[in-house]
ZAMARGU-4260 file (C-alpha; in steps of 0.2 Angstrom, whole numbers, plus 5000, padded with zeros to 4 digits):
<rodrens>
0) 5065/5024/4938 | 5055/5029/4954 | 5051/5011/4960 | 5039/5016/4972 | 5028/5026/4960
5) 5029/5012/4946 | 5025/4997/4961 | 5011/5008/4969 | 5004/5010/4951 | 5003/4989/4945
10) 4999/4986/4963 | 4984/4996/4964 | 4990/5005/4982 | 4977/5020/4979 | 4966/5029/4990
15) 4949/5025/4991 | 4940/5031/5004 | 4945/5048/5016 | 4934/5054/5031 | 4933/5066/5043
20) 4930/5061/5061 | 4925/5072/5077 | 4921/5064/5093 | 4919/5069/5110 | 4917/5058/5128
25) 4919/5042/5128 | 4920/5035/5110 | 4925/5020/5100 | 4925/5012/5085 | 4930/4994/5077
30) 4936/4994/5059 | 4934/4976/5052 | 4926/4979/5034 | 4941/4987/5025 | 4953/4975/5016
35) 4966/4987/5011 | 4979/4997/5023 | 4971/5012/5036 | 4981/5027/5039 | 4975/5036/5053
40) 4980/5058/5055 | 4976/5064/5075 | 4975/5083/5070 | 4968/5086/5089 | 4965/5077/5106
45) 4970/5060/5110 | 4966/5044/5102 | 4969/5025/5106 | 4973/5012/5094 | 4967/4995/5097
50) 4976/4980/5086 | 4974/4964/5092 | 4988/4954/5100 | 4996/4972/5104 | 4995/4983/5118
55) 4984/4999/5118 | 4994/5013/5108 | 4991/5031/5111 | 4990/5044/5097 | 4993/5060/5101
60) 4990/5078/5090 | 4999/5076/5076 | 5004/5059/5075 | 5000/5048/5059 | 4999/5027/5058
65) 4997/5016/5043 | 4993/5000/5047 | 4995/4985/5036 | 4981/4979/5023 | 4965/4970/5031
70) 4971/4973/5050 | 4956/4973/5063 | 4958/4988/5073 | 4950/4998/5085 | 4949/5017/5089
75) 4942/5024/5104 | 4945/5040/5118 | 4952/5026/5131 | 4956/5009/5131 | 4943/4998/5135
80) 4929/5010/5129 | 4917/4997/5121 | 4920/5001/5102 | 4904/4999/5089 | 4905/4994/5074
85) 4909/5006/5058 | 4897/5013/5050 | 4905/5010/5031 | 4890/5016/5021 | 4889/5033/5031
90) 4909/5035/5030 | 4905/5035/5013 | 4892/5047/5011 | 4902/5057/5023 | 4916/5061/5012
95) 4904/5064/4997 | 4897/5077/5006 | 4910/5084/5013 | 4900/5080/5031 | 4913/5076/5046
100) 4909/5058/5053 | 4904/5061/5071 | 4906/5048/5086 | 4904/5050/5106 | 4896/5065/5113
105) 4892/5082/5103 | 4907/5090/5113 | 4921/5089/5102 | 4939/5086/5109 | 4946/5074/5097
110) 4947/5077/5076 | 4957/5065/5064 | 4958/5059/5047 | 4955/5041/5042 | 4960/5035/5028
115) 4959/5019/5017 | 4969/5012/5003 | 4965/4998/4990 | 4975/4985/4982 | 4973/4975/4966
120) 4968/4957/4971 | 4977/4950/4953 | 4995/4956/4960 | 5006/4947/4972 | 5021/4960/4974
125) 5010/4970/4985 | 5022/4987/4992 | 5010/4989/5006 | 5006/4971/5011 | 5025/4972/5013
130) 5022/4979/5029 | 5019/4967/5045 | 5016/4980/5058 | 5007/4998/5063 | 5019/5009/5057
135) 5018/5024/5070 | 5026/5042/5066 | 5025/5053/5081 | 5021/5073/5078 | 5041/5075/5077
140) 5045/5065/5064 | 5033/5069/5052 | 5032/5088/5050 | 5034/5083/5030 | 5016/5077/5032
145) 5008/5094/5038 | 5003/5103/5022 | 4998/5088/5015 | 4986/5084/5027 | 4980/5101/5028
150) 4975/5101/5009 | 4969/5084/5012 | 4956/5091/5025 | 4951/5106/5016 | 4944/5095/5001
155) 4937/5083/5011 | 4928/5098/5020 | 4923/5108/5004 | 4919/5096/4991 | 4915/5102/4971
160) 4920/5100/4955 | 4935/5089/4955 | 4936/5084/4971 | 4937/5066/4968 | 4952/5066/4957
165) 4959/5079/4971 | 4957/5068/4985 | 4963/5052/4978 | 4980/5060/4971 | 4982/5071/4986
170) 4977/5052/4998 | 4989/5043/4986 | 5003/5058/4990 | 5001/5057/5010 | 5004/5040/5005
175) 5022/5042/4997 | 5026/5055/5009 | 5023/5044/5024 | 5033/5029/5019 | 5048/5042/5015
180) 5047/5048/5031 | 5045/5032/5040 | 5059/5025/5032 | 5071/5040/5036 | 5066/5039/5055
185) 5066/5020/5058 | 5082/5013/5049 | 5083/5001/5060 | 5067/4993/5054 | 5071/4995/5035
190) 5076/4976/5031 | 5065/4961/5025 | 5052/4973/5016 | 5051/4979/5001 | 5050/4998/5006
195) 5066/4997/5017 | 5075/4988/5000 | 5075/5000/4987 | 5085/5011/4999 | 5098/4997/4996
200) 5108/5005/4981 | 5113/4988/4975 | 5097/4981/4976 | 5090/4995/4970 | 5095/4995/4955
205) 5092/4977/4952 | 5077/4981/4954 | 5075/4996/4942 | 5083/4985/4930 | 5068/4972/4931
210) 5054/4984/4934 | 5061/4995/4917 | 5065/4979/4905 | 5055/4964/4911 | 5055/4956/4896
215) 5075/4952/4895 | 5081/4935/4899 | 5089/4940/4917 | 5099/4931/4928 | 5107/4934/4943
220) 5125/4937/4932 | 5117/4946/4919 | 5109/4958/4932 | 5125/4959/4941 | 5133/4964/4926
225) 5120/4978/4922 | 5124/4987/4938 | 5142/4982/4939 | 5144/4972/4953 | 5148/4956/4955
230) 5135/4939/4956 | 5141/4935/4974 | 5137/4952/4978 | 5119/4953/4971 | 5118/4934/4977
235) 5121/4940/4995 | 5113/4959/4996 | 5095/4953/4987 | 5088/4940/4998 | 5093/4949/5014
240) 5084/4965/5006 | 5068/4956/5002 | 5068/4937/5006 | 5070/4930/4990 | 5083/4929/4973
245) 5085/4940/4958 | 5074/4928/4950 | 5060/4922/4960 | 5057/4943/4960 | 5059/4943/4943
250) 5045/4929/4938 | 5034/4937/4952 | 5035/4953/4945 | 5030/4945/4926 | 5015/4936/4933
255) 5007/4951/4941 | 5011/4961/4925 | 5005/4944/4914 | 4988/4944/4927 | 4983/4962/4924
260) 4984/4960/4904 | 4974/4947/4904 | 4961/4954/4915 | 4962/4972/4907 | 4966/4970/4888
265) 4960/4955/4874 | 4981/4956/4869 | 4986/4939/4862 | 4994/4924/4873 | 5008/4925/4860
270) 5011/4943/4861 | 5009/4945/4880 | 5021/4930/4883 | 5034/4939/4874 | 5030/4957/4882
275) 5037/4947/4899 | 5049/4938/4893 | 5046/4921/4886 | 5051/4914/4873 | 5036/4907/4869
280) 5018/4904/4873 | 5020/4886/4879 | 5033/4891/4894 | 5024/4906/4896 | 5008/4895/4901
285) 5018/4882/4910 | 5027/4899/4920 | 5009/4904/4921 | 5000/4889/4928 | 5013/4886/4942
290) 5011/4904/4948 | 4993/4906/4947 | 4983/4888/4947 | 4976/4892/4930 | 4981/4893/4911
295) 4982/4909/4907 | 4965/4909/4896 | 4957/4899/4910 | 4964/4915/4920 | 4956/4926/4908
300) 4939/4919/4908 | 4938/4918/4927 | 4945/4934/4932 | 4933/4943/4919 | 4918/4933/4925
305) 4923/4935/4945
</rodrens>
């Protein structure tokens, strides 16, 4: 099973939004409206990112960042420029008619991509809110990235028929692409987080084993078993990989799955609590009720209304 792809697909991690910017002289811009994770593509000139708490970091040609979801940020020609708000409704229209967004002076020295990614608010195994930090790949270390970005720019440039379904699929591809490169340049930096997990073997499979079959009656010897190797082993390798047990992943993993039914389809409490592996509705709803705060038709009824 590819983990990534089937995480990114219950978690909601999909492109929503991709501009083009050009800016010239002093510039800068603060990005505070955007709940979901920001990747930022420098294709010339220099830029300075601004995330509170952090000192100034320059981005040069070629370098990409992904910043974790709902971080304040700032982007600017040099530090301390004053830094205006953004202008979301114009990024908008900018991407839907292939218009570049322009900031500073009409001399242009500086050209990037910025891009924006959604989550599902009903799921709480979130891959990119695994992150806690900018995640910043230098020009070197992402030459993977360059063809993609380059077709990611001549849509955004040349909208027409189609375009939207390009974009997102070729946002969502950058997205895979960078995390692969990421991860293969900072191994260091690959434990505690989701993304650095699944590049644990052991833990990897575990994983596939849940995300594939969901609805067996795990535990932490059965899963062991599955991937032949021992409990202590699995006891020992999957909280280090990702901060919790076998278990605690496995209920969390069946409520998000349990929170999107119930938002997206009228299926049955009956049927639904079997499809995730309860035995019945009753311990389904109690499972329910201590993960969410709500039964799961109270759930229903609010999510559907909100």
């Amino acid at each position: 099973m590819d983990l990534l792809a089937d995480a990114l697909r219950v978690s909601g991690a999909r492109g929503s939004l991709g501009v083009r910017l050009e800016a010239g002289g002093a510039w800068g811009v603060w990005l505070s409206t955007f709940p979901g994770a920001a990747l930022h593509a420098v294709s010339e000139g220099t830029v300075w990112l601004d995330v509170p708490g952090e000192p100034p970091r320059r981005l040069d040609a070629g370098d990409v960042v992904l910043l974790p979801p709902g971080t304040e940020h700032g982007l600017s020609s040099l530090p301390g420029v004053r830094m205006g708000p953004c202008d979301r409704e114009a990024a908008i229209e900018a991407q839907t008619r292939g218009d570049v967004l322009r900031l500073g002076t009409p001399e242009v020295d500086t050209r990037l991509l910025t891009l924006h990614y959604e989550q599902d608010p009903e799921v709480s195994t979130l891959v990119l809110a695994a992150l806690t930090v900018p995640m910043h790949l230098p020009a070197r270390e992402n030459s993977s990235l360059d063809g993609v970005i380059r077709l990611l720019t001549e849509e955004l440039a040349h909208p027409r028929i189609g375009s939207t379904a390009t974009v997102n699929s070729v946002i969502d591809l950058l997205l895979v692409r960078f995390v692969r490169a990421w991860l293969d340049s900072h191994p260091a930096e690959r434990s505690g987080s989701w993304l650095g997990a699944v590049l644990d073997p052991v833990v990897r499979d575990a994983l596939s084993r849940i995300h594939e079959e969901p609805e067996r009656p795990w535990t932490t010897a059965t899963l062991a078993e599955a991937i032949r190797v021992s409990r202590a082993t699995l006891s020992r390798r999957f909280p280090a990989a990702l901060g919790q047990t076998p278990g605690a992943y496995l209920t969390r993993w069946r409520m998000d799955l349990a929170a999107l039914r119930l938002r997206d389809t009228d299926e049955p409490i009956d049927v639904m609590a079997g499809a995730v592996g309860y035995a019945t509705p009753q311990a389904f709803s109690r499972a329910f009720r201590r993960a969410r705060g709500l039964a799961p038709g109270e759930y229903r009824r609010t999510v559907r209304a909100r």
